[in-house]
N, C-alpha and C positions, 0 to 999 in steps of 0.2 A: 638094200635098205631093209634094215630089220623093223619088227612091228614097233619096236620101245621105241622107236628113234619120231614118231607121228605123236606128235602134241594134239588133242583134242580139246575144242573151244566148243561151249553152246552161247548158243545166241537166242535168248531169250525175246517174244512177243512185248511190247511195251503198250499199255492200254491209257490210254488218257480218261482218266474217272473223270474228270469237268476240264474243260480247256476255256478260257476266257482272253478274249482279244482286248487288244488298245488302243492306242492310237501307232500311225504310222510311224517310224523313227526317222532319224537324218538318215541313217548308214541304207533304206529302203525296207528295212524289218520292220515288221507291229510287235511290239511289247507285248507279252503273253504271261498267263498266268495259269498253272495248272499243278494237278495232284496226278503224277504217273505212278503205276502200279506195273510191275512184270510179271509175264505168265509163266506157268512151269510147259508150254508149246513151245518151239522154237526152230533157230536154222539150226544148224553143226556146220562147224569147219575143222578142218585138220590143216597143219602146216607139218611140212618138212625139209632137213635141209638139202641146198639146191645152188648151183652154180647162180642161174639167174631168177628172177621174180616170174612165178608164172602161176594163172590161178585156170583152173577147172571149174565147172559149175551142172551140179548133179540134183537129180529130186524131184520132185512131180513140181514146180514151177521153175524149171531150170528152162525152159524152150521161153518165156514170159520174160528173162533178162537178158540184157543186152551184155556180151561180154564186148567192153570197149574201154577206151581211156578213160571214162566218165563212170565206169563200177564204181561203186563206192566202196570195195574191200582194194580194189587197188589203189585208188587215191590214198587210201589211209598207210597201206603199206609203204607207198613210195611218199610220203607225209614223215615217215617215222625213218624209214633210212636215210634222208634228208636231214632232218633233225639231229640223227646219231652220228650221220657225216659216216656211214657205212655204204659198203658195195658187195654185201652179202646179198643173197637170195633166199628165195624159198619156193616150193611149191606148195599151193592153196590150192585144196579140194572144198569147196561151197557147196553141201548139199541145202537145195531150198526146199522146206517143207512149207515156207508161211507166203501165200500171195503176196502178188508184188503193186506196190502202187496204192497199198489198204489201208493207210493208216495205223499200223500196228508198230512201226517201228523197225521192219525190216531190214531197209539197207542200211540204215541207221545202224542198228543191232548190232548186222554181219560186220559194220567197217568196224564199230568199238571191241568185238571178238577177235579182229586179225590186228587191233592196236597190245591189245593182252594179250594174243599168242605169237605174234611176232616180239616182243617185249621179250619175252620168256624163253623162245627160242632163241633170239640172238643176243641171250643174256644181258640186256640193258639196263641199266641204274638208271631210274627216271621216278621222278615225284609226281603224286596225283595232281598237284596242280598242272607239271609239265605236259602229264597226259592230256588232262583235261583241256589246254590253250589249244594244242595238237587237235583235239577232237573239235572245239571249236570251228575251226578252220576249215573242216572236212563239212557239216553241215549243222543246222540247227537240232535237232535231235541227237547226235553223236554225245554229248556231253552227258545226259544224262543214261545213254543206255548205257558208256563204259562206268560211269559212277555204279549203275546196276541193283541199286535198291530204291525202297518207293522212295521219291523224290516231290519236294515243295517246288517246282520248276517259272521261274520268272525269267524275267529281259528277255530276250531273243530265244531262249532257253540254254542260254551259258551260267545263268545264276540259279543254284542249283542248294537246298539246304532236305540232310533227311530228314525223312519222315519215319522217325522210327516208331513208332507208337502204330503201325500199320498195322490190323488185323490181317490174316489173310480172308481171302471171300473167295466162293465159289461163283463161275462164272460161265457164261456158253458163249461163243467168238463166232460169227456170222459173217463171210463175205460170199455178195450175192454174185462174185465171179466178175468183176470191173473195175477197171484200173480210175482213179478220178487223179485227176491234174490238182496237185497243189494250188499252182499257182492260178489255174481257172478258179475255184474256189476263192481264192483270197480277194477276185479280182470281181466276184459277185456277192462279195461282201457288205453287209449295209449296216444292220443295227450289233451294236457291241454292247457287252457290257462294263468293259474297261478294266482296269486290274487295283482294283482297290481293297481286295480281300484278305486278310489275315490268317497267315497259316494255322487250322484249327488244333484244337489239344483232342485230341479222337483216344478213346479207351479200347470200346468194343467195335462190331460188325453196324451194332443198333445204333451207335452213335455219329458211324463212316454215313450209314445212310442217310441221316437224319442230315447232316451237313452236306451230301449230296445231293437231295431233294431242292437245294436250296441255291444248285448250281446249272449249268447247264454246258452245251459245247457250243461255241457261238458260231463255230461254222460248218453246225450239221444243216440251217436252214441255207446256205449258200452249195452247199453238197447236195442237197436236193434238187435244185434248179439245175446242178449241174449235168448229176445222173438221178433222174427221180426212179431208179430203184433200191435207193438209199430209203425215201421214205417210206417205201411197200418194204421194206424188211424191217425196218424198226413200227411199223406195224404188227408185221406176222410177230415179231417177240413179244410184244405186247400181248400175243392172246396166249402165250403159252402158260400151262397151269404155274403156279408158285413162282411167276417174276415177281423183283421186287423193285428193281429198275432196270430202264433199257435207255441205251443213248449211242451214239456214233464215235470212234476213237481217234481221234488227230482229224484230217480232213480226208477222212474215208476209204472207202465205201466198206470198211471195216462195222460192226457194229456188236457190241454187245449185252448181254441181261444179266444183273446177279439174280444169285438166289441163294435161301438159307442154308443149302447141305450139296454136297458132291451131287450124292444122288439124285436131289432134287434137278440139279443141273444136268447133269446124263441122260434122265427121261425127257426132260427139255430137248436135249439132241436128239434123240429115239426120233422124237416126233416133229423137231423141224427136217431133219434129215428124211423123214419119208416124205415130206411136202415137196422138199427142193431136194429130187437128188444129187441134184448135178451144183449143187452150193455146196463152198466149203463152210462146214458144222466142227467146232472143236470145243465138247466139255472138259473144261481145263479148272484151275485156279490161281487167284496170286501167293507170291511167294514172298516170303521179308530176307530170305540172307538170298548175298552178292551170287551170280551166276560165278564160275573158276573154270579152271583147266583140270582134263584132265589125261594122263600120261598114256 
C-alpha cells in the first residue's frame, strides 16, 4: 500500500452558538433550533482500500471509545455501502483528538468524514440531498456536520439552511474531562424556550454577538443538574480576561467563550490551562468554507 493510495478526511469540532428546544415530536425527537459554527480542531481519519470494512481508532481519546457495532463511523460506512448496494471495503484509521460524549460534534463529525471519504474512495455518484437522508439516519447531528458550513439548523436537525454571512470568531473550547448522557439531559429537561426565532441577517463579529446575547442553550441548565461541573467551568470562563460570551455546546460538558482576537483567546488558554491541568483547553476558531479531503 503505497502512501497516495490513503485518502485523508478531517472532521472538524461543531459548536452550537445558541441551541433552543421545542416541544417533543411524534417520531420522540424535540424540535430544535440553532446557529452551529465549526472549528478549525478536529478528529482525522484516513480510508484505504481493503478487502473488508475494518476501522482502527488512534489518539489521545481513543481508549474513551467503544469500538463496536454502535461506532458511529461504522454505522455510516455500512449505511453507505447499503445504499450503493456495494461489497467493497475499507480500512479506517480514526485518530480521536476531540473528547467523547462533549457536545462538540464528534461522533457526529467522524461518521459525516467517512460518508465523504468513503464516497470518494469508492468512487460514488451521490447528490447532497442523498447524502444528507443517509446522514439523517445515522444520528441527529450527522446532517449538518457533512453539510460542514455554519448552518441555520432546525427539525430534529435534518433541516438545515447556510448561514453564510458567518463571521469567523475566535474562540477557547473547554471540556472539564466528563462524558454527560444525551439523553439524561433531555430527560431533566424543564423550561424551553421553543423554536420560534428567525434566521438572523449577521454582517459582523459585533452584530453575531449582539444576536447571541439574546439567545441561550436550553439544556445547559439540564447539564448542570446532570454533571454540576458543567456549571464550575462556565463559571471559570466567565472570569477570564477579554470574554465576551461563554455558554455550553449541544448537551455538554463541552463549553466555550469567544473573544475579540486569536490572541486574546490563547492567553485565555495560557491561563485556564494552568488552572485545570488535567482539562482539555483548545484556542481554536470558527471557520466559514466546507472541511474536504485530502490525498
Amino acid at each position: 500500500m503505497t502512501t497516495a493510495s490513503v485518502l485523508r478526511v478531517f472532521a472538524p469540532a461543531k459548536i452550537n452558538l445558541f441551541l433552543h428546544v421545542g416541544e417533543k415530536r411524534e417520531d420522540g425527537y424535540h424540535a430544535l433550533q440553532s446557529l452551529v459554527a465549526f472549528a478549525d480542531v478536529g478528529d482525522a481519519l484516513s480510508f484505504s482500500p481493503a478487502d473488508d470494512l475494518t476501522l482502527s481508532i488512534e489518539g489521545p481519546f481513543a481508549a474513551a471509545l467503544a469500538l463496536d457495532g454502535d461506532n458511529l463511523v461504522l454505522k455510516a460506512a455500512r449505511a453507505l455501502a447499503q445504499w450503493a448496494n456495494i461489497r467493497t471495503g475499507a480500512r479506517i484509521v480514526l485518530t480521536k483528538n476531540l473528547p467523547v460524549a462533549s457536545g462538540i460534534g464528534g461522533g457526529s463529525a467522524d461518521a459525516a468524514a467517512a460518508l465523504r471519504g468513503l464516497a470518494q474512495l469508492w468512487r460514488l455518484e451521490m447528490s447532497d440531498d442523498e447524502r444528507l437522508t443517509i446522514a439523517a439516519g445515522i444520528g441527529s447531528d450527522v446532517p449538518v456536520c457533512v453539510s460542514g458550513v455554519p448552518s441555520w439548523m432546525e427539525g430534529r436537525g435534518e433541516c438545515l439552511t447556510p448561514f453564510e454571512e458567518m463571521p469567523e470568531i475566535a474562540i477557547l473550547l473547554v471540556n472539564p474531562g466528563v462524558a454527560v448522557s444525551t439523553a439524561a439531559v433531555f430527560r431533566a429537561l424543564r423550561a424551553r424556550r421553543g423554536i420560534g426565532l428567525e434566521k438572523p441577517a449577521i454582517s459582523d463579529a459585533a452584530e453575531l454577538l449582539r444576536f447571541l446575547a439574546s439567545t441561550a442553550n436550553d439544556l445547559e441548565a439540564p447539564a448542570c443538574e446532570v454533571q454540576p461541573i458543567v456549571a464550575n467551568t462556565l463559571r471559570a470562563l466567565e472570569t477570564l480576561p477579554g470574554v465576551l460570551l461563554s455558554r455550553m455546546s449541544g448537551s455538554g460538558a463541552t463549553c466555550f467563550a469567544i473573544f475579540e482576537s486569536g490572541n486574546a483567546a490563547a492567553r485565555a488558554a495560557e491561563i485556564f490551562a494552568t488552572r485545570q491541568p488535567n482539562w482539555w483547553v483548545r484556542a481554536t476558531r470558527t471557520v466559514s468554507k466546507k472541511a474536504g479531503t485530502v490525498q
